[in-house]
N, C-alpha and C positions, 0 to 999 in steps of 0.2 A: 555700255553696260546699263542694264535697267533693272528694277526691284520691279518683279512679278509675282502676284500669286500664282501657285499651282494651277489653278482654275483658269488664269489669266496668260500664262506659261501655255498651257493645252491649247486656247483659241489661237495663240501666233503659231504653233506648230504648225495648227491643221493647214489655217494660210499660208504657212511658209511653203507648205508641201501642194499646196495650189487648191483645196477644197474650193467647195464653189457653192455647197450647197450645208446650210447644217439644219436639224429637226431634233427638238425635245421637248419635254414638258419640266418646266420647273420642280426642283426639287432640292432642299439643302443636304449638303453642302455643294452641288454642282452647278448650283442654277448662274452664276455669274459666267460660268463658262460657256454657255450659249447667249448672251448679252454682251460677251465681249465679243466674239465670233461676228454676232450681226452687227457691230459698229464698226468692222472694218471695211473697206473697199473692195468689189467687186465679189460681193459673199451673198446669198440669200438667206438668211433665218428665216425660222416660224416657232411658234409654240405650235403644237399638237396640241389633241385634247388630251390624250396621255399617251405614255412611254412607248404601249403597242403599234400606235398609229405612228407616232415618230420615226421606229426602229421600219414600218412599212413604206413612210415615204423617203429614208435612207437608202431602204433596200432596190425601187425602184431607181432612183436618180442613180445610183452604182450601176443598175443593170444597165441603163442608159448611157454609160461611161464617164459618168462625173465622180471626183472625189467629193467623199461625204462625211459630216460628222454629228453623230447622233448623241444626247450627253444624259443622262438621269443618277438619280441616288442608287444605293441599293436597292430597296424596293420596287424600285421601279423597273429594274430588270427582271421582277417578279412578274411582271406585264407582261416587260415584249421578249418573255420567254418565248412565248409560242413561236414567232417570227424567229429570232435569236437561230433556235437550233434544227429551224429547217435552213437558214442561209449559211449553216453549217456545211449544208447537204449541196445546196446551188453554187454556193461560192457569189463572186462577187464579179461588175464588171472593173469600175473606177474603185477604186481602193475604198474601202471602209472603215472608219474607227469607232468605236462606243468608248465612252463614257462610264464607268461605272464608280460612283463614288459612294465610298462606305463610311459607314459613321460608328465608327467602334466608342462605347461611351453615351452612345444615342442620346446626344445633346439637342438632337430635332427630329427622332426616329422613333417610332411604334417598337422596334425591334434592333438587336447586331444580328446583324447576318457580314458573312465572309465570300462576296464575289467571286474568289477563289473558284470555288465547287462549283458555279454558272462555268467557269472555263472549262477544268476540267467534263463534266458532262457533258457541254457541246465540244467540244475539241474545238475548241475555239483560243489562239495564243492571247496571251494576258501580259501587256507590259506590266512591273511596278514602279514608277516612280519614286525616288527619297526625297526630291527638292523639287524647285521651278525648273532649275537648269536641264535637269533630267525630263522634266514634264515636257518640258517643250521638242527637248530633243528626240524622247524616245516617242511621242507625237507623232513627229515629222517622218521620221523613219517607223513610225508603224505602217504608214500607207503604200513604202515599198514591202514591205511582209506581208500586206496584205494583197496587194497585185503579182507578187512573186509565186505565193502558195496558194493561192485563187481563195479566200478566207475573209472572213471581217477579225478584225483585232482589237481587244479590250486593251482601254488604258484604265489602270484600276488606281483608284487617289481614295486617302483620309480624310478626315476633316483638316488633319495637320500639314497633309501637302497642299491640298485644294485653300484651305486658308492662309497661310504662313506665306510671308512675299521674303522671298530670297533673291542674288545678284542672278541675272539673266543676259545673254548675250544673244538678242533678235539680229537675226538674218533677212535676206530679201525675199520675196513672193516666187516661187517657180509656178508658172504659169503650167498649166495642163491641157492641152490639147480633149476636146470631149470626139473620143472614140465610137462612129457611128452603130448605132444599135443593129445588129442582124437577129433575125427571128433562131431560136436553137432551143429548142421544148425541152429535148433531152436534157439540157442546163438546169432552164427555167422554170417547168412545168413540174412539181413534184406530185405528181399521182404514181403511185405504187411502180408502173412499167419502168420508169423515169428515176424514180425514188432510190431504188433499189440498185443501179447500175450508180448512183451518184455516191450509193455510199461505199463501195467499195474502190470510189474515189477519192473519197474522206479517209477511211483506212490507208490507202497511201499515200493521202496528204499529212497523217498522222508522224505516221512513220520517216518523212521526208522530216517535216519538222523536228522531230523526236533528233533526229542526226544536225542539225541548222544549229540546235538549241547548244551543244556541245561548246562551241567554238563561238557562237556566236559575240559582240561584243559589248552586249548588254548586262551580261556575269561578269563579276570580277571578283578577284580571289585577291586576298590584302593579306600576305603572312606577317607575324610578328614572331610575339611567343607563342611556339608549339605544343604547349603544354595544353593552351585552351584555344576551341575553334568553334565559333558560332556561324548557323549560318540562320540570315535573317532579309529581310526584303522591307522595301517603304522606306516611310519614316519611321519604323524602328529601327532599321539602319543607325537614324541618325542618336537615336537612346543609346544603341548600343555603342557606339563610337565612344561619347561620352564617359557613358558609365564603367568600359572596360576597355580602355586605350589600349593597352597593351596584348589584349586576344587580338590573334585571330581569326579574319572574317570572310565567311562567301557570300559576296553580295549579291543576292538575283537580283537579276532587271526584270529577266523573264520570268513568269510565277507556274505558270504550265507553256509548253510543257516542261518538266522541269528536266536538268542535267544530269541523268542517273550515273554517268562514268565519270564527269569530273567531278561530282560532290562525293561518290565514292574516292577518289585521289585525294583530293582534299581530305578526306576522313580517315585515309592513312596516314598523312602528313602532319596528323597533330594528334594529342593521346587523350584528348576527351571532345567528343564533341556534342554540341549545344545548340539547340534550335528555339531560338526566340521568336515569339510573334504574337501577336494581342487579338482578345476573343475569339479564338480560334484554334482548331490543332487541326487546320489541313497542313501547313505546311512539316508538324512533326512527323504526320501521319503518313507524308508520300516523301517524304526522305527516309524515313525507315520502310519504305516498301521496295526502294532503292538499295534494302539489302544492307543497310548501314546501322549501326549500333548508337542510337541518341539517347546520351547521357542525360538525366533528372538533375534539375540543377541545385542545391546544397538545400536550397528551401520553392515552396512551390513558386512559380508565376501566378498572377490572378488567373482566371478561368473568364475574365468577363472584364467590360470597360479599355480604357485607354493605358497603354502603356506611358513611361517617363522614365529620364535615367535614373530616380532614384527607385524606382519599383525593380528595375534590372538589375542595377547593384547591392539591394537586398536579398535578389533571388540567388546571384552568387557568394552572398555572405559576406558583403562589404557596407561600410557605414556610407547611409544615405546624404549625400548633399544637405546642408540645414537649409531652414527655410524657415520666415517670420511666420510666425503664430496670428491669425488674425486678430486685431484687439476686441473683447470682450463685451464692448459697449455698445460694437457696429450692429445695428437693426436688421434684422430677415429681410431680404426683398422676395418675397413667391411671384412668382407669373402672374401676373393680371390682365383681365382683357381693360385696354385702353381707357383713361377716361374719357367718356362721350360716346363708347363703341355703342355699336346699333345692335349690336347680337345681346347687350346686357339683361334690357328687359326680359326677352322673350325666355331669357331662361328662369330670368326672377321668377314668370309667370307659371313656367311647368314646373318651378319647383314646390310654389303654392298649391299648384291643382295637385302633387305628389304621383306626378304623370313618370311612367319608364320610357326614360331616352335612351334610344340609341343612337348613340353621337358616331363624327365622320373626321376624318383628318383633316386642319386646317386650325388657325388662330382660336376658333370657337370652342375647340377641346378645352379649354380653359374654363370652360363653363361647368367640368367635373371637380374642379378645387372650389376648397371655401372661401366666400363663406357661400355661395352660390348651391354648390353642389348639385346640380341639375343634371348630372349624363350618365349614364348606368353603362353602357359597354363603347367602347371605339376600337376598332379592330384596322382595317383598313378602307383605303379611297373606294367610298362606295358600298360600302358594309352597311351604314344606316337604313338604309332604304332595305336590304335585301333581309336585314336581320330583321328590323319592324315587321315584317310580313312574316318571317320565322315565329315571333312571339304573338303574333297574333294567330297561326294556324294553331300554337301548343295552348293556349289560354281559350279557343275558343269553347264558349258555351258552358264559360266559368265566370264567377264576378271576381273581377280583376281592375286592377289600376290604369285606365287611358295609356294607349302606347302611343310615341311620337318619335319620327325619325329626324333630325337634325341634320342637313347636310348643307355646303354651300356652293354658291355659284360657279366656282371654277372643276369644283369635286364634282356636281352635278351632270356637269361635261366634260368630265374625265372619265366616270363610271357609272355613277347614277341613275343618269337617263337608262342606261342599257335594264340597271335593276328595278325602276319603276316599270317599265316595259312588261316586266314580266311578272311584276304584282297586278296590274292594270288585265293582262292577258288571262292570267289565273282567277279574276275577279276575287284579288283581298282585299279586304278593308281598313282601318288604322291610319293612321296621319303624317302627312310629310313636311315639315317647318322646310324651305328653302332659303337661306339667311345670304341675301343676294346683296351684298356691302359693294357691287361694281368693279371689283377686283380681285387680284388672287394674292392675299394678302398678307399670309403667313411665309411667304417664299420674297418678298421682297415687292408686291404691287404691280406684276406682273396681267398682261393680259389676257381674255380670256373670249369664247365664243360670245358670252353674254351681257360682256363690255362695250366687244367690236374692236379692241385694241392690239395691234399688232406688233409682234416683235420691233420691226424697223420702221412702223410707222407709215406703212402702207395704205391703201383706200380700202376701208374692209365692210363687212355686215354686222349688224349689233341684233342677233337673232331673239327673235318674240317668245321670250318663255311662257308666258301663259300661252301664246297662242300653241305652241309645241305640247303644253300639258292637253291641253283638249283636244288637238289633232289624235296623241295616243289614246284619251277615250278617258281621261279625267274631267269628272262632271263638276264637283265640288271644286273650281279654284278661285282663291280670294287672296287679293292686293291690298295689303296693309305697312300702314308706316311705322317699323320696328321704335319709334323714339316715343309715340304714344302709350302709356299704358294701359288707357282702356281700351282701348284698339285691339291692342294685344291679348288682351286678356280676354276679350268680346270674344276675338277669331277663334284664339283654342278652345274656347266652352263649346263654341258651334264647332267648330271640328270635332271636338271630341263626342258630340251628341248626334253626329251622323255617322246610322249604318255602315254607310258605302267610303268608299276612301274619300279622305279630302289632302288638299294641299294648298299650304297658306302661305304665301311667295311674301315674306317680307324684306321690303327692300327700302336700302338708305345707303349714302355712302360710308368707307372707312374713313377715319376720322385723318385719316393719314394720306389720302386722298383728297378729300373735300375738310381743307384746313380754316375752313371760318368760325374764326373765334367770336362768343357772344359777350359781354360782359359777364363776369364772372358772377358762382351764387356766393350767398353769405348767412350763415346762423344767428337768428337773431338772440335776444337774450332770454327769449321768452320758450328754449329748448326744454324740454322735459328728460332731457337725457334717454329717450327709450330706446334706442338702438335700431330704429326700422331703417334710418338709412345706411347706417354703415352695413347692412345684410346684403345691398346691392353690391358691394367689392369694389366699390370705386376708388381707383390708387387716389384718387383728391379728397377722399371723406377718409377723419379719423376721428379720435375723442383728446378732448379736452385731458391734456395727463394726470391734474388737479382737481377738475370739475367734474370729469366724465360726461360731460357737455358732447356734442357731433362740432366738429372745426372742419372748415371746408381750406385749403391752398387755392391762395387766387394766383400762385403760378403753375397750375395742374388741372386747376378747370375751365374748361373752353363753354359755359356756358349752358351745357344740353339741357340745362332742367330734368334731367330726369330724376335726381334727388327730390327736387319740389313736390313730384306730384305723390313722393311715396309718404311724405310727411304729413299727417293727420291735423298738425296743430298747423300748420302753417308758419312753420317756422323755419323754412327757406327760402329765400328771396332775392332776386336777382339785383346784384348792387346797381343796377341803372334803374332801378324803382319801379319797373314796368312788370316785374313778376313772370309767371311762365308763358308762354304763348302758344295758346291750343292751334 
């Protein structure tokens, strides 16, 4: 017996069931499940550059008779929609499983969305797991559902399953024989002739499933007291256990398609029944389509965030779990970008010039909190670049504020490039910051086209971004070292004072990467208390609680100087007496 995480749980599945090949792009809360995948024995990982391309080269090694396993966040199956619900249509050769981990609570997420509705619209089956043990198992045996009913199969995980290490009982490796590829267009070709004959194969794969789902034994029905019956799926499963021991409960495994004749049996068999589940009402919504009467339970459920057993048994009218009150005197901690981060300046810099960013997802979103305040929209991977060109067509031939797009190196080549492509094609104008820190840093330091770094560590390319900007037909491009700040500050005045587009690749590494510490700075006494550097948000500058003096932590700063240079009086200085170093 081992303690796995859910995340951790999913990669010994896929191995146990003999995977051979796995493709995603990082994303939390799933991104460990493709790092454990490729440190095991006889496995191939990759990162993709994102989610689409991953779900494309899954979809290929299946057609070629390998099992596969493709892993991303929710959003990310906003990507490899496209691919997603045509392989609905082709089916699969070696079994397939996706990934789809959701983050209700969006603890690291632009959005909740509910995976759910991705299955149901492709007809595509959706395990849920409650724990590890389930994670692994219904894993393992996804890739026979999926070779049985020709289908890819979603394993859909929380932040609470994917994170939370539960006991696990790991099995051995079933080796899989790869099944020679034969040419069969009518499968594999989806153009409309082809297309259209596959779906009225899907229609009775639907239907075959629909009857599988009944019996299958990944539901389970838990009678207690009759009086109450919820039926719930995940790790609400496990809230509900808790908070109401004594109901009731239909467990789904399976989330679509769902069991419309035993969850009606169930719903005679007790005289109220309750559909619990967090930021979401797919699952009230297709159990009452099932023709069943679900009960409002005594007070509302949230409509948003994470569920806990005390939120479930306040919604059936029982006194919640106590819980310590945090003490009164503990300090805020907000999100800060890193002391020593290479991305800090350059937002110093645009927030100076009172430049509109449009920011990109990654660690640098951080540069929209204070005291910084530099990013005006972030929407999603790749939106910077595509929106900068948006507010530059609706502003044109108006005087307006410098627009600048914010994006980084990993997002750059996940989506980016595609959107620069098309600002460059359209000949817009406006500015692109690419904040190239050498890895993908918000997901755990992950690597990326523009590192060269490879899941398992492979011999790989560390591709030429400038050279890639110019190839597409960007004229203006300039290499600056994100830790200087006149540098910085030089590049975006010329950016911003050229017509035609520019883009100013600054690059350094994450400080979490490149860990060399310099002697620490120090406030001498000769501070004027003016507050210019605590405006850069460095978690190691604070004030004096007495004096309102600037106090630096000489166990939080690694040295950067970049405090020094913003301080007018000279009143930072680096305790080895050598001062900043241009």
């Amino acid at each position: 017996m081992e303690l796995l995480s859910g995340n951790e749980a999913i990669a010994q599945g896929a191995w146990e069931a003999g995977a051979r090949i796995g493709a995603a792009y990082p994303g939390t809360p799933s991104t460990e499940t493709m790092e454990a995948f490729g440190a095991k024995e006889g496995v191939y990982a990759e990162w993709a550059v994102n989610e689409k391309v991953a779900v494309e080269v899954a979809v290929g090694a299946s057609a070629a008779g390998a099992r596969v396993l493709s892993t991303m966040k929710h959003v990310g199956v906003n990507v490899a929609a496209d691919p997603l619900f045509t392989a609905a249509y082709s089916g699969v050769g070696g079994g397939m499983v996706v990934l789809a981990a959701d983050d209700p609570g969006m603890y690291s997420s632009q959005n909740e969305q509910d995976s759910h509705w991705y299955a149901k619209a492709a007809a595509i089956p959706m395990l849920d797991p409650a724990d590890s043990a389930e994670a692994l198992a219904f894993t393992r045996e996804a890739y026979e559902v999926s070779e049985r009913f020709d289908v890819p199969v979603f394993i859909r995980s929380t932040v609470r399953v994917s994170h939370t290490r539960t006991p696990v009982e790991c099995g051995q490796r079933t080796e899989r024989d790869l099944a020679p590829f034969e040419s069969n267009p009518a499968k594999w070709v989806m153009m409309p002739a082809y297309a259209k004959p596959r779906r009225k194969v899907q229609l009775e794969r639907i239907d075959k499933l629909s009857e599988w789902v009944e019996t299958c034994p990944y539901n389970r029905v838990e009678m207690r007291d009759a009086s109450v019956g919820v039926v719930c799926a995940g790790a609400v499963y496990q809230h509900v256990r808790e908070a109401l021991p004594e109901a009731s409960v239909f467990k789904l495994g399976v989330t679509w398609p769902l069991p419309a004749r035993a969850l009606r049996d169930f719903a005679d068999a007790v005289e109220s029944l309750y559909v619990v589940e967090e930021a979401s009402t797919y699952l009230h919504d297709n159990v009452a389509a099932c023709g069943i009467c679900v009960a409002a339970t005594p007070a509302p459920l949230p409509r948003d965030g994470e569920l806990s057993p005390g939120l479930v048994a306040a919604a059936f009218g029982l006194d919640a779990p106590a819980h310590a009150e945090a003490p009164a005197d503990v300090p805020g901690r907000p999100p800060a970008l890193c002391a020593g981060c290479p991305h800090r300046l350059v937002f110093k810099e645009l927030a100076r010039m009172k430049a509109i960013v449009t920011g990109d997802i990654g660690c640098y979103t951080l540069g929209a909190l204070p005291p910084l305040l530099a990013m005006d929209t972030t929407i999603d991977m790749g939106a910077s670049v595509s929106m900068s060109h948006g507010f530059e067509l609706a502003l044109a031939g108006t005087e307006h504020r410098p627009v600048f797009a914010v994006i980084g190196d990993s997002t750059f080549g996940h989506s980016g490039l595609s959107s620069l492509i098309s600002t460059v094609y359209n000949r817009g104008g406006g500015n692109v910051c690419i904040l190239d820190n050498r890895t993908t840093a918000m997901t755990g330091r992950q690597g990326n086209p523009f590192n060269g770094e490879t899941l398992q560590g492979r011999p790989s390319r560390e591709l030429d971004l400038e050279g890639i900007l110019h190839a597409i037909g960007v004229e203006d491009v300039r290499t600056v070292d994100p830790n200087d700040a006149k540098a910085v500050r030089s590049a975006l005045k010329a950016a911003a004072a050229n017509e035609e587009l520019s883009v100013v690749v600054f690059r350094s590494p994450c400080v979490l990467i490149d860990r060399i510490r310099k002697a620490p700075y120090e406030v001498t006494a000769a501070c004027t208390a003016c507050g210019v550097c605590s405006t850069l948000g460095c978690p190691a500058i604070s004030k004096d609680p007495e004096l309102g003096v600037a106090f630096i932590d000489e166990g939080s700063c690694i040295g950067c100087g970049q405090c020094a240079q913003y301080c007018a009086f000279g009143c930072i200085v680096s305790t080895d007496k050598g001062g900043f170093d241009d």
